[in-house]
LOROPA-927906 format. One record per residue: residue number from 1; x negated, y, z of N, C-alpha, C, O, CB in turn. Coordinates in steps of 0.1 Angstrom, whole numbers, plus 5000, padded with zeros to 4 digits. Atoms other than C-alpha are relative to their C-alpha. Glycine has a CB too. Layout:
N
ATOM resi   nu   nv   nw  cau  cav  caw   cu   cv   cw   ou   ov   ow  cbu  cbv  cbw
ATOM  NUM    X    Y    Z    X    Y    Z    X    Y    Z    X    Y    Z    X    Y    Z
...
***
This chain:
233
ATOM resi   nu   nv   nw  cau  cav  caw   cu   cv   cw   ou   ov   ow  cbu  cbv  cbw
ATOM    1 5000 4994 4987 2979 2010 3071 4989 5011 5000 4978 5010 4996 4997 4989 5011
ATOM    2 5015 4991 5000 2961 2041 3078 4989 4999 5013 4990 4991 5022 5004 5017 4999
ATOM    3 5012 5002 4987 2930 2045 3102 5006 5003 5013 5000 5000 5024 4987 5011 4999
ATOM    4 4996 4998 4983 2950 2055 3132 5012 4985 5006 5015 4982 5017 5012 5019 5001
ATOM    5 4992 5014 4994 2974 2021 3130 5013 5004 4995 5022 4999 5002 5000 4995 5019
ATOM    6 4983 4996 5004 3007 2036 3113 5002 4993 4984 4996 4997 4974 5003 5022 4999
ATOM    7 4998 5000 5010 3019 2019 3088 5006 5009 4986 5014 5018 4987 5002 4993 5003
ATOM    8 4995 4994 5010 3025 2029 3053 5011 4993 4988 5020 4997 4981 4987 5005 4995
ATOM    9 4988 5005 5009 3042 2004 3035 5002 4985 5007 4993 4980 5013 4995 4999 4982
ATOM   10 5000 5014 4995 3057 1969 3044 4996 4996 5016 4992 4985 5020 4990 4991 4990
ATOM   11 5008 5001 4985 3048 1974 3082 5010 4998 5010 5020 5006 5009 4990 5012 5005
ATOM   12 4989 5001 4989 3068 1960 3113 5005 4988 4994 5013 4983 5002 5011 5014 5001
ATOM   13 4987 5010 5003 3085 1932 3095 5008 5006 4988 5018 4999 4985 5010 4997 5014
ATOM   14 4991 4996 5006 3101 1954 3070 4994 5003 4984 4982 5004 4982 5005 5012 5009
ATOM   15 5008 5007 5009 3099 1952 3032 5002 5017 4996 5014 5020 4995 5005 4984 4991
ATOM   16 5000 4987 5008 3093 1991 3017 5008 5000 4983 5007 4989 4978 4984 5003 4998
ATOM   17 4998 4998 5008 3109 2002 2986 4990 5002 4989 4980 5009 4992 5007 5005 5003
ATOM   18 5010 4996 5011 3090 2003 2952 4998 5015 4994 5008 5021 4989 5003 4991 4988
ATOM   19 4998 4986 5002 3080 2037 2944 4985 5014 5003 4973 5010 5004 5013 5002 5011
ATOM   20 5011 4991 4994 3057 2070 2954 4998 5001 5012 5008 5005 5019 5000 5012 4997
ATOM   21 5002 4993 4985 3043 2076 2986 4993 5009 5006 4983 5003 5009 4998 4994 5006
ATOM   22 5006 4992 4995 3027 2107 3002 4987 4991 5011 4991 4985 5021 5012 5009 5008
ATOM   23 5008 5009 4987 2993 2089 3022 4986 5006 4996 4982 5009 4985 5002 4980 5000
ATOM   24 5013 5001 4996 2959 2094 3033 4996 5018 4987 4985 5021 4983 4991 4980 4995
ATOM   25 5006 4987 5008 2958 2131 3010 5001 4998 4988 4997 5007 4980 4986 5003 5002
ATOM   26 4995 4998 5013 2970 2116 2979 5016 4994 4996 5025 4995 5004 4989 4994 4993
ATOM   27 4984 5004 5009 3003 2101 2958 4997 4989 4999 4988 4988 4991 5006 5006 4985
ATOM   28 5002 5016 5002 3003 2061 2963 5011 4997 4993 5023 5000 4997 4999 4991 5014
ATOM   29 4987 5005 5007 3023 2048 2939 5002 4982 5006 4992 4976 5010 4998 5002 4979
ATOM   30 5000 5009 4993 3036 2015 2952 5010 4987 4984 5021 4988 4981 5010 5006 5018
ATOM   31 4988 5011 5008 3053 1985 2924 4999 4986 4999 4990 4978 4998 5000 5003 4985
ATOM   32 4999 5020 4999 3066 1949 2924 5010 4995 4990 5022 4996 4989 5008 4993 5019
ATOM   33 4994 5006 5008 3070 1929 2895 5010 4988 5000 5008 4981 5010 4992 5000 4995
ATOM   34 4993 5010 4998 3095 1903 2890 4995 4988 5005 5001 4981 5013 5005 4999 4991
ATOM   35 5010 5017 4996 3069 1872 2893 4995 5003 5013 4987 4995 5017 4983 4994 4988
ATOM   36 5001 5002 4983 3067 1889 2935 4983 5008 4994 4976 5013 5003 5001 4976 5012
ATOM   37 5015 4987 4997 3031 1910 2921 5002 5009 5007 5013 5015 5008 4995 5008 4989
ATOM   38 4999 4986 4992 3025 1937 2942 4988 5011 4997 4977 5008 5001 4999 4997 5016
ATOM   39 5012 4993 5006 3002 1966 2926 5002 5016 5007 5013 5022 5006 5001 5000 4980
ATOM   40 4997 4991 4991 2993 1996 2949 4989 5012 4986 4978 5007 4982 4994 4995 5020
ATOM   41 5005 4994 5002 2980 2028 2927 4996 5015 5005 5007 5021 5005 5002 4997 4992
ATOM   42 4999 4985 4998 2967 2064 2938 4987 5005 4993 4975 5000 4993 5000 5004 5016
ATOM   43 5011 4993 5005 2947 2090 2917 4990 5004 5010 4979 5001 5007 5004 5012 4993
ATOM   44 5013 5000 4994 2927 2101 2948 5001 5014 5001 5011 5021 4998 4989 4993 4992
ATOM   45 5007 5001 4983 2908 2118 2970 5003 4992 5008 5001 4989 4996 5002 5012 5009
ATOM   46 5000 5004 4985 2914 2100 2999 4993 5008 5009 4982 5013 5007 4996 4987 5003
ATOM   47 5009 4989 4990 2909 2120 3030 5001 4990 5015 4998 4995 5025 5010 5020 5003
ATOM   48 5003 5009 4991 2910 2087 3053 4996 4987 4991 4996 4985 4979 5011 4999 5012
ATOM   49 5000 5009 5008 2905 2055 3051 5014 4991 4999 5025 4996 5002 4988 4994 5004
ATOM   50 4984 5011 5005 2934 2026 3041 4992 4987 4998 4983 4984 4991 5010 5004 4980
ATOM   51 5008 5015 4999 2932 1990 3053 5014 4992 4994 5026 4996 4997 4994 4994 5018
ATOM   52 4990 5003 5005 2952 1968 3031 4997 4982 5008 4987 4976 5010 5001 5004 4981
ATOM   53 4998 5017 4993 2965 1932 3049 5007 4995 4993 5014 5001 4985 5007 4996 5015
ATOM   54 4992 5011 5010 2980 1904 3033 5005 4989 5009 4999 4980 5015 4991 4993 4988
ATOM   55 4994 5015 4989 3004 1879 3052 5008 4991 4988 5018 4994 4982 5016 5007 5015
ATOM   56 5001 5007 5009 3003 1850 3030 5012 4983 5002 5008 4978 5012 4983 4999 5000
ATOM   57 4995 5011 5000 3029 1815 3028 5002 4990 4991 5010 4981 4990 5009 5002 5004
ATOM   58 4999 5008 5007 3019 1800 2999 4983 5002 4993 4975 5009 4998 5014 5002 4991
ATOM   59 5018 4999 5002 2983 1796 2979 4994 5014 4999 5001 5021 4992 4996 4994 4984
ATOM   60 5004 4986 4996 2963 1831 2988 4996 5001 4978 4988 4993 4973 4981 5002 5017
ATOM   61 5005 4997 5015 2960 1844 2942 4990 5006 5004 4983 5005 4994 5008 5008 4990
ATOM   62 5006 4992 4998 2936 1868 2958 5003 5015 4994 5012 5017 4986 4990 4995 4997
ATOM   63 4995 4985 5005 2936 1907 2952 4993 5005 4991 4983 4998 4991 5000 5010 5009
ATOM   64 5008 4993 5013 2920 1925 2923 4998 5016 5004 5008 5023 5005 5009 4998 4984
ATOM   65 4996 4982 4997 2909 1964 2932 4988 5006 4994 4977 5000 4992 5001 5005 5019
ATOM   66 5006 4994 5007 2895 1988 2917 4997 5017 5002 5007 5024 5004 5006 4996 4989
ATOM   67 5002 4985 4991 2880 2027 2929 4991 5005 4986 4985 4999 4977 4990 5000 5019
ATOM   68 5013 4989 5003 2859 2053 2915 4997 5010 5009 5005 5012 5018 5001 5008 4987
ATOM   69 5009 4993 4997 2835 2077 2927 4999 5012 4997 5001 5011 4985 4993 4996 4997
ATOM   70 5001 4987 5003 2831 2114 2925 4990 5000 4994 4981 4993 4997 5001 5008 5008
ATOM   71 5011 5001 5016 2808 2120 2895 4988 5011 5010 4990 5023 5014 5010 5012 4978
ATOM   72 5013 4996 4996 2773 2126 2910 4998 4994 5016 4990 4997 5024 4999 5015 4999
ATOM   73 5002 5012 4984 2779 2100 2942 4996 4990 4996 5000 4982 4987 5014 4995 5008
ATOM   74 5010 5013 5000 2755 2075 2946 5010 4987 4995 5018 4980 5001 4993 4998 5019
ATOM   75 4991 5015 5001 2769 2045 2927 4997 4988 5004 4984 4987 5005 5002 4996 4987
ATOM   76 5005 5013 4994 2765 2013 2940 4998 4988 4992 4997 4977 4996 5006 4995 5009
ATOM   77 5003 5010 5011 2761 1996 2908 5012 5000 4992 5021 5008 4993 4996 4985 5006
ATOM   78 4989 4993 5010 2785 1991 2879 5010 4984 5003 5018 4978 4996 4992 5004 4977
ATOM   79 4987 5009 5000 2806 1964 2896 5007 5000 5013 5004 4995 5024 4997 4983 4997
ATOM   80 4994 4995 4994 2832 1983 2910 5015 4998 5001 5023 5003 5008 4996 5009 4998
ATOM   81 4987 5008 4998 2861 1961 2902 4998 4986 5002 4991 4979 4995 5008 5001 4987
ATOM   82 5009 5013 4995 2855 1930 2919 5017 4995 5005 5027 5002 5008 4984 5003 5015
ATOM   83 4987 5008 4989 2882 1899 2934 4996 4998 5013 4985 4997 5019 5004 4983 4996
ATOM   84 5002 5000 4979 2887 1898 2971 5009 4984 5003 5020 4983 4999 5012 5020 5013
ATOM   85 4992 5010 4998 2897 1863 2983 4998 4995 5011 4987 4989 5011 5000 4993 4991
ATOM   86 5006 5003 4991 2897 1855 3018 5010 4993 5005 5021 4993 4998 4994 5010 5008
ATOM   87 4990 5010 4994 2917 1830 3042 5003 5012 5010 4996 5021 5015 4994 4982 5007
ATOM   88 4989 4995 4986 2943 1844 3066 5001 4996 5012 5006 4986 5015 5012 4998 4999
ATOM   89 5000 5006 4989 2938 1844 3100 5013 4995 5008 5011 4986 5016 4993 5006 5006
ATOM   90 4988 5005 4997 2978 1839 3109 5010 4996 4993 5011 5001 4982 5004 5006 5006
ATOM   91 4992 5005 5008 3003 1823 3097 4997 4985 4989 4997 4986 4977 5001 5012 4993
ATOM   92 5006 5007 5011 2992 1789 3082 5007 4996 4992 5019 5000 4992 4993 4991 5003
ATOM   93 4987 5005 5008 3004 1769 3053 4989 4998 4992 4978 4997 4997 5015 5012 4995
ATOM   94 5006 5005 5010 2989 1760 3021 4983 5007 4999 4980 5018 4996 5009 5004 4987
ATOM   95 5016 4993 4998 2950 1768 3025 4996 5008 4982 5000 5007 4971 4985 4983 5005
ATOM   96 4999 4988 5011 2937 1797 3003 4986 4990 4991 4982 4979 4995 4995 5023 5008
ATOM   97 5006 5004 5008 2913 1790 2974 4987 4995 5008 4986 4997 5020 4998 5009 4991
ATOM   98 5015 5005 4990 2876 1773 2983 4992 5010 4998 4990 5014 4986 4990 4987 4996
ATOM   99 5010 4995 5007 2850 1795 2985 4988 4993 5001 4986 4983 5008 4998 5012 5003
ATOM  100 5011 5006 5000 2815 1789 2978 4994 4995 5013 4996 5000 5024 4993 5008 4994
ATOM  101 4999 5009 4990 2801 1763 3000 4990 5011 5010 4983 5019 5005 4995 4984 4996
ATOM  102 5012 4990 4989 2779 1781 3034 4991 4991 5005 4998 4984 5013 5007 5009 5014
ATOM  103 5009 5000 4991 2747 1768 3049 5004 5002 5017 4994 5003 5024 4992 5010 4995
ATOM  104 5002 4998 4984 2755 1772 3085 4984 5003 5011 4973 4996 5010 5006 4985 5006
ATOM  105 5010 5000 4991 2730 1780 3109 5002 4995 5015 5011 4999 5023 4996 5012 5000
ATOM  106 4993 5004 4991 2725 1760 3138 5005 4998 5011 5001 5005 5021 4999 4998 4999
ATOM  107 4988 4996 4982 2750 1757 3169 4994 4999 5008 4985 4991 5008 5012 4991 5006
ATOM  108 5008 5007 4989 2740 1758 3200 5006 4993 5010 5018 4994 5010 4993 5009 5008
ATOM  109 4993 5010 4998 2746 1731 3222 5014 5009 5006 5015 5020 5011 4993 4989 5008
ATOM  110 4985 4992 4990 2785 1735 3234 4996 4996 5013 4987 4989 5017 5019 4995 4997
ATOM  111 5001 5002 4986 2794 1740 3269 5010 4988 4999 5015 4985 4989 5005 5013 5011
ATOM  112 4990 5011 4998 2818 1709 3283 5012 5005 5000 5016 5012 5009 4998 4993 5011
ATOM  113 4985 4993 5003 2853 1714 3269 5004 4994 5018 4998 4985 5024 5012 4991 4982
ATOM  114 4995 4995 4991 2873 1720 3300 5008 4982 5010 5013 4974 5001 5010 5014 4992
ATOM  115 4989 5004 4991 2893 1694 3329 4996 5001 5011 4986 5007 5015 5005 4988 4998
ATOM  116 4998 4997 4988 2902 1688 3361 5009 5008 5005 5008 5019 5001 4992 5003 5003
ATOM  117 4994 4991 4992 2925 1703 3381 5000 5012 5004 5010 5017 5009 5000 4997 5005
ATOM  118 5003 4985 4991 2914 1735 3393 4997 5010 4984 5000 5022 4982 4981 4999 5013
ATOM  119 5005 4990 5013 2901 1745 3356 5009 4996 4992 5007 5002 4982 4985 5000 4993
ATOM  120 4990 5002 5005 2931 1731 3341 5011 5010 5003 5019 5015 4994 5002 4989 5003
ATOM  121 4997 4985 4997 2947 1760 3362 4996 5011 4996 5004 5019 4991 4999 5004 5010
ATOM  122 5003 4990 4999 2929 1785 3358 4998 5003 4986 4998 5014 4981 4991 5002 5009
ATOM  123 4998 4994 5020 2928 1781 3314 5017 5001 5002 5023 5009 4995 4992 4983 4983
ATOM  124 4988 5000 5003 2962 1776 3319 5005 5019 5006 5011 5024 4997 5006 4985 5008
ATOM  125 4997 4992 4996 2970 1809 3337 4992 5011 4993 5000 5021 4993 5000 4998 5010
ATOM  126 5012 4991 5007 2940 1831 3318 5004 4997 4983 5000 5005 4975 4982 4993 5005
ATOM  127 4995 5002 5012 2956 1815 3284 5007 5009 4995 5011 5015 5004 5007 4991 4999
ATOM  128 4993 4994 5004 2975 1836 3263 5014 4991 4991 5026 4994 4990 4992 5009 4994
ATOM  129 4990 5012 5004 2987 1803 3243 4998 4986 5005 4987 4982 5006 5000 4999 4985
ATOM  130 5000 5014 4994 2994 1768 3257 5007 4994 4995 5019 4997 4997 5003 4998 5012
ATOM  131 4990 5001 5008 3008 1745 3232 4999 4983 5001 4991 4977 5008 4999 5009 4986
ATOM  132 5002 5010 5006 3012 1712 3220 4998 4995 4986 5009 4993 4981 5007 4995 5004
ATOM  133 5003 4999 5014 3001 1707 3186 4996 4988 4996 4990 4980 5002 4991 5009 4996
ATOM  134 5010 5013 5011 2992 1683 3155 4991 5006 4991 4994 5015 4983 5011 4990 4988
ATOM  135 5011 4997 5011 2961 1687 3138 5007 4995 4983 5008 4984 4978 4985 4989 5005
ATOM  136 5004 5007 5013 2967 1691 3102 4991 4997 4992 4990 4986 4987 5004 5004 4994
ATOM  137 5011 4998 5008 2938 1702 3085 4989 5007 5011 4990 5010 5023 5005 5009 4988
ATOM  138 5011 5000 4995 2904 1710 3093 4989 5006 4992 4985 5000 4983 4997 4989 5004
ATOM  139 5004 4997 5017 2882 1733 3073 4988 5012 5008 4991 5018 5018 5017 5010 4984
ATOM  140 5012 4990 4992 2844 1756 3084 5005 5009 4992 5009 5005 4981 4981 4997 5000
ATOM  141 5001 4983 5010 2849 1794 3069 4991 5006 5009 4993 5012 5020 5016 5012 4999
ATOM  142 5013 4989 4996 2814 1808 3074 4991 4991 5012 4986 4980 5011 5008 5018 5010
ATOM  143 5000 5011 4988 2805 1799 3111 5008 4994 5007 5004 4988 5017 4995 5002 5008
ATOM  144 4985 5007 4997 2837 1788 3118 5006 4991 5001 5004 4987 4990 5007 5001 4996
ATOM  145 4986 5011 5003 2863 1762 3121 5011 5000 5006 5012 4999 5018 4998 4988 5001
ATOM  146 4990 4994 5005 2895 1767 3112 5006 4986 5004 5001 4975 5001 5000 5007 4984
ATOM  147 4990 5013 5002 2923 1742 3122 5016 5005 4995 5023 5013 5001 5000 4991 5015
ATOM  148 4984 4998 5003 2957 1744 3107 5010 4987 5007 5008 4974 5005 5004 5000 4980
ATOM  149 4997 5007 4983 2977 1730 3138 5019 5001 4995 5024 5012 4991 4993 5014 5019
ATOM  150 4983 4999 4997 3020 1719 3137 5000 5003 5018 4994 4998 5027 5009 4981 4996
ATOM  151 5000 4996 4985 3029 1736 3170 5015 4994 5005 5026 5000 5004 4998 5019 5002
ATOM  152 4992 5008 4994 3050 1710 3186 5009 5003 5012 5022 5003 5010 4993 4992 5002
ATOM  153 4992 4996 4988 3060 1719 3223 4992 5013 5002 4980 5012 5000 5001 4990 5015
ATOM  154 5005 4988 4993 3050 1754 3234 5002 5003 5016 5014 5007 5019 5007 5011 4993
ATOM  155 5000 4997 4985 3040 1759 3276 5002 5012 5000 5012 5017 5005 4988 4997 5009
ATOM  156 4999 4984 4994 3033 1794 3276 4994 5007 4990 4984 5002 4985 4993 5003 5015
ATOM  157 5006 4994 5011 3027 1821 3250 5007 5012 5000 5019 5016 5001 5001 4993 4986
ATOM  158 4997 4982 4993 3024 1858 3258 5000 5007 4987 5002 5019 4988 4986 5009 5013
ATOM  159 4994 4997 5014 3029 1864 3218 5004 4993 4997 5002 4982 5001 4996 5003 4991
ATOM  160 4994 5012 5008 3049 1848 3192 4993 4988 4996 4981 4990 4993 5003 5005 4989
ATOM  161 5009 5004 5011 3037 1822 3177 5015 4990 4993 5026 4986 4997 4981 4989 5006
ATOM  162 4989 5006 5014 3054 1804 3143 4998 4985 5004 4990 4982 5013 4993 5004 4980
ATOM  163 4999 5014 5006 3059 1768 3136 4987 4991 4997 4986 4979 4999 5006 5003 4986
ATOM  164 5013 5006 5007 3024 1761 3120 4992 5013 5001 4996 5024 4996 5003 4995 4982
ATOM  165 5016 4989 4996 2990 1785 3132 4987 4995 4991 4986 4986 4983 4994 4997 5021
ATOM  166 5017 5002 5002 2953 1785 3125 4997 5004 5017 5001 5011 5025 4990 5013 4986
ATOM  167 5006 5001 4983 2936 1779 3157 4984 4999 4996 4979 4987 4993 5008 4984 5012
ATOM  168 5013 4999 5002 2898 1792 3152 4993 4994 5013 4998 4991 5024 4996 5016 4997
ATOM  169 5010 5005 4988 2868 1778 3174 4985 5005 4993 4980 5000 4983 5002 4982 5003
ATOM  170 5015 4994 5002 2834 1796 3170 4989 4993 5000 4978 4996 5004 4996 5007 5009
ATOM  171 5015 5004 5004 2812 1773 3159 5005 4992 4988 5016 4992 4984 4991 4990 5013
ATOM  172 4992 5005 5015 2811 1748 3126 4996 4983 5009 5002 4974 5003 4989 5005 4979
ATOM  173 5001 5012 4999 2798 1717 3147 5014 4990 5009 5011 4982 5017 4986 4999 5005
ATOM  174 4991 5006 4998 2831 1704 3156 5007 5000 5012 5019 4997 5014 4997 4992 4998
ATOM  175 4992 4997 4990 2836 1711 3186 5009 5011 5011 5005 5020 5019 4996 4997 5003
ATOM  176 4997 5013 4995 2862 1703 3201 5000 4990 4986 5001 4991 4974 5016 5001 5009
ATOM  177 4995 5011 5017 2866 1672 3178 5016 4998 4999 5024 4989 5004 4992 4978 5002
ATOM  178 4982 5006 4999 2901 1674 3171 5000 4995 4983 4996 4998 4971 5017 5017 5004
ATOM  179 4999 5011 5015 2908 1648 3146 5016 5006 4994 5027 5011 4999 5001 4978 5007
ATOM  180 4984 4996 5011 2936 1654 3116 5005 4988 5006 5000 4977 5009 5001 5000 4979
ATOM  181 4990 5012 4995 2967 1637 3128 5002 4999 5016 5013 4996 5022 4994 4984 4995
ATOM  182 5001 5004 4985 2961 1635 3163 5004 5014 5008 5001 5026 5005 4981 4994 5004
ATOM  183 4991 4984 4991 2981 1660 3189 4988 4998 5012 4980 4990 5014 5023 4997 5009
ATOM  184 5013 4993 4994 2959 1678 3215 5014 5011 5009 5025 5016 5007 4984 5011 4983
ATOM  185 4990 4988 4991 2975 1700 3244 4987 5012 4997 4976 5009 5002 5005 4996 5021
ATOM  186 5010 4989 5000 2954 1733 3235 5006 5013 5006 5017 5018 5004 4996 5003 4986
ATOM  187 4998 4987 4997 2949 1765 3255 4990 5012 4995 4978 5013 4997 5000 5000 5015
ATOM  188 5005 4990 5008 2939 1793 3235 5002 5018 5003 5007 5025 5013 5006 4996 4987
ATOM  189 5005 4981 4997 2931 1833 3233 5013 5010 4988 5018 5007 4978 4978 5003 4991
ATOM  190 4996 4993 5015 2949 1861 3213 4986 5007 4996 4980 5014 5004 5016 5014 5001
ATOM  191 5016 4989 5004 2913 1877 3193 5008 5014 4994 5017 5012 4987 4986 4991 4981
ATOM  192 4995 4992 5011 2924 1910 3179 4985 5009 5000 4983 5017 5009 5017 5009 5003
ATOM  193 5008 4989 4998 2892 1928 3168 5003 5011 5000 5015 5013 5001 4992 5001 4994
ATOM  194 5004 4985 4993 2882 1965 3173 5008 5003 4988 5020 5006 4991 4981 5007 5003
ATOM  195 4991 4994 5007 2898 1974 3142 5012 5000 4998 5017 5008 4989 4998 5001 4993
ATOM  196 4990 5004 5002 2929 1958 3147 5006 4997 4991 5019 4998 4991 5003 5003 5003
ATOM  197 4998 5009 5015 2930 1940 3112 4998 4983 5001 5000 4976 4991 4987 5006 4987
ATOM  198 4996 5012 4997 2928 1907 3128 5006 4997 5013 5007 5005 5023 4990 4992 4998
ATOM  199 4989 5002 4993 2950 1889 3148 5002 4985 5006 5014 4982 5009 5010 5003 4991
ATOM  200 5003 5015 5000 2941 1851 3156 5005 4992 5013 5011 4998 5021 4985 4999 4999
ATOM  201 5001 5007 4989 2943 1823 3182 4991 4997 4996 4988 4993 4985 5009 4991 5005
ATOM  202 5015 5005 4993 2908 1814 3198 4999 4992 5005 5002 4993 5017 4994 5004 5008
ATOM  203 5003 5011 4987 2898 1781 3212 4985 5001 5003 4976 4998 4996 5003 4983 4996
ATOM  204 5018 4992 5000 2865 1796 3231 4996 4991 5001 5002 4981 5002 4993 5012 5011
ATOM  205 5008 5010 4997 2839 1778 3235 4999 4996 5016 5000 5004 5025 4987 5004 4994
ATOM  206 4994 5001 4987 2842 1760 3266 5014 5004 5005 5016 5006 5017 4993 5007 5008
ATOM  207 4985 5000 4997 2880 1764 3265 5005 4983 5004 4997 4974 5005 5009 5007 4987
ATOM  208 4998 5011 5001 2904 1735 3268 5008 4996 4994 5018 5002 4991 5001 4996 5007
ATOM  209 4994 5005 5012 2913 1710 3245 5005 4984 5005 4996 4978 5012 4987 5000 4986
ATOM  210 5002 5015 4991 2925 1674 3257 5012 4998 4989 5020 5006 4985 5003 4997 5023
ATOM  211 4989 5012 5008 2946 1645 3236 5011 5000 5008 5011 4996 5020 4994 4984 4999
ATOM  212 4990 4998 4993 2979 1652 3243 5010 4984 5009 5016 4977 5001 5007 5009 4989
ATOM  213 4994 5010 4989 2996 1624 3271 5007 5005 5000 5008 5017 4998 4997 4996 5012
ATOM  214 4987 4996 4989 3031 1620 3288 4989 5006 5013 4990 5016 5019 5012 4981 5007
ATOM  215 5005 4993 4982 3008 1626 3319 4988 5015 4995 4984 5022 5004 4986 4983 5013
ATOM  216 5008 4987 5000 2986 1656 3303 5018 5010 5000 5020 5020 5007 4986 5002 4984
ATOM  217 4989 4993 5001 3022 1669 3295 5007 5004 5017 5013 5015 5020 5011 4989 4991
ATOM  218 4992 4997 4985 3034 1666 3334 4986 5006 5010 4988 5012 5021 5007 4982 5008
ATOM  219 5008 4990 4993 3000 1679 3344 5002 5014 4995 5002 5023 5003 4986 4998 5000
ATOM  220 4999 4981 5004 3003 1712 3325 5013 5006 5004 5013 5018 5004 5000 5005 4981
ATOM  221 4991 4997 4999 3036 1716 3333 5005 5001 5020 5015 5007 5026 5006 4989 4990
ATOM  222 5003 4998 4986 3028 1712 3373 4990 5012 4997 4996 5022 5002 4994 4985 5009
ATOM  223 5004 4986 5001 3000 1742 3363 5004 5012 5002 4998 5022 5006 4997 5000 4991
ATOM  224 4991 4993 5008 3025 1760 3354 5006 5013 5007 5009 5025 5004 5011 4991 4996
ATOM  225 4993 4990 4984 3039 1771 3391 4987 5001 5005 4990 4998 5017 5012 4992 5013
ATOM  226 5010 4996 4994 3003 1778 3402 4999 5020 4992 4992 5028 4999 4986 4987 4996
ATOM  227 5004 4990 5004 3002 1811 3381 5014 5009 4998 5024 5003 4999 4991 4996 4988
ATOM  228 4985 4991 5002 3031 1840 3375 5005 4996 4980 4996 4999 4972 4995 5023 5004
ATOM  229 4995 4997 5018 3053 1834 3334 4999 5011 4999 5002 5021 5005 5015 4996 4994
ATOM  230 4996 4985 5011 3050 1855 3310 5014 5004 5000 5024 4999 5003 4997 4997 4983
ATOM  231 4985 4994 5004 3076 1879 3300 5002 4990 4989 4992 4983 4985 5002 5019 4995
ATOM  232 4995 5004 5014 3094 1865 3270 4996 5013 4995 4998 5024 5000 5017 4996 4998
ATOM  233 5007 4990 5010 3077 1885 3241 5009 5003 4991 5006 5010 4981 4987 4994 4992
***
């Protein structure tokens, strides 16, 4: 993708042809080997920058990349081919490699995850996703934690969402405590930062999280007519 948000290859849902491409001020050659590799080369200049994404459904191999420098630019040392291996914020499925373990620093206390009636409305209507889900997994990345969630019944969701998510929460001490195995009615955020290279669901702090019931099911679903539906996305 280049810096203004246009894609260049594979963008939209659609799968590009293998081959050359005119981008960013130089000749990107683009090729995909039989074993599904994908190897992006260009001689260079670049006259922007190029953000490469990866939408992943099986173990993340990580990427391998490699640049040089215009001869008399400050080098930044002589390891300039390096692996990039990071977890995906959408789309879950087989969790990507481990990385090295993190230190955390520590949380501060949370606020009180969310009920009642009145604030059961008002996450419900301020939600972007409202779902019913099973905790699969459960995993900190950084200060983070990461749940990989089966998305069971869906209330309301002003974007898509798939089958199986990651549903982040900004802190590493657990809360909410959603236990593996155990379904949870969650109302969540869409995050997309400033550069628009991520793309997530958020359970903020102080959002709401509650063990999913027949009767949390007939309360969210009375919520429901307190606020205007989404379009269908």
């Amino acid at each position: 993708m280049t810096s203004d948000g246009r894609y260049v290859l594979n963008g939209d849902w659609s799968i590009a042809w293998p081959g050359p491409y005119e981008v960013a001020g130089t000749r990107l050659h683009y090729a995909r080997a039989p074993d599904g590799t994908e190897s992006l080369e260009a001689p260079g200049p670049t006259d922007e920058d190029l953000h490469v994404m990866v939408l992943l459904q099986e173990p993340n191999p990580g990427i391998e990349y490699e640049f040089w420098l215009p001869r008399g630019h400050p080098q930044p040392g002589r390891g300039d081919a390096s692996p990039l291996r990071q977890p995906q914020p959408r789309g879950a499925g087989s969790p990507p490699p481990q990385e090295p373990p993190v230190s955390p620093a520590p949380a501060p206390p949370p606020r009180p995850w969310a009920s009642g009636r009145s604030q059961r409305i008002r996450h419900f209507c301020q939600s972007d996703f409202v779902f019913q889900g099973r905790i699969l997994a459960r995993r900190l990345v950084g200060q983070e934690t990461r749940y990989e969630v089966e998305v069971k019944t869906p209330y309301r969701h002003r974007f898509p969402l798939v089958p199986r998510e990651y549903v982040w929460v900004p802190n590493t001490c657990g809360c909410p405590p959603l236990r593996e195995g155990g379904q949870y009615l969650l109302m969540a955020r869409r995050h997309v930062n400033y550069e628009r290279t991520l793309n997530r669901l958020l359970l903020q702090d102080g959002g709401y999280a509650r063990p999913w019931t027949p009767r949390e099911d007939r309360l969210v679903r009375e919520a429901a007519r307190h606020c205007p539906q989404p379009r269908p996305p």
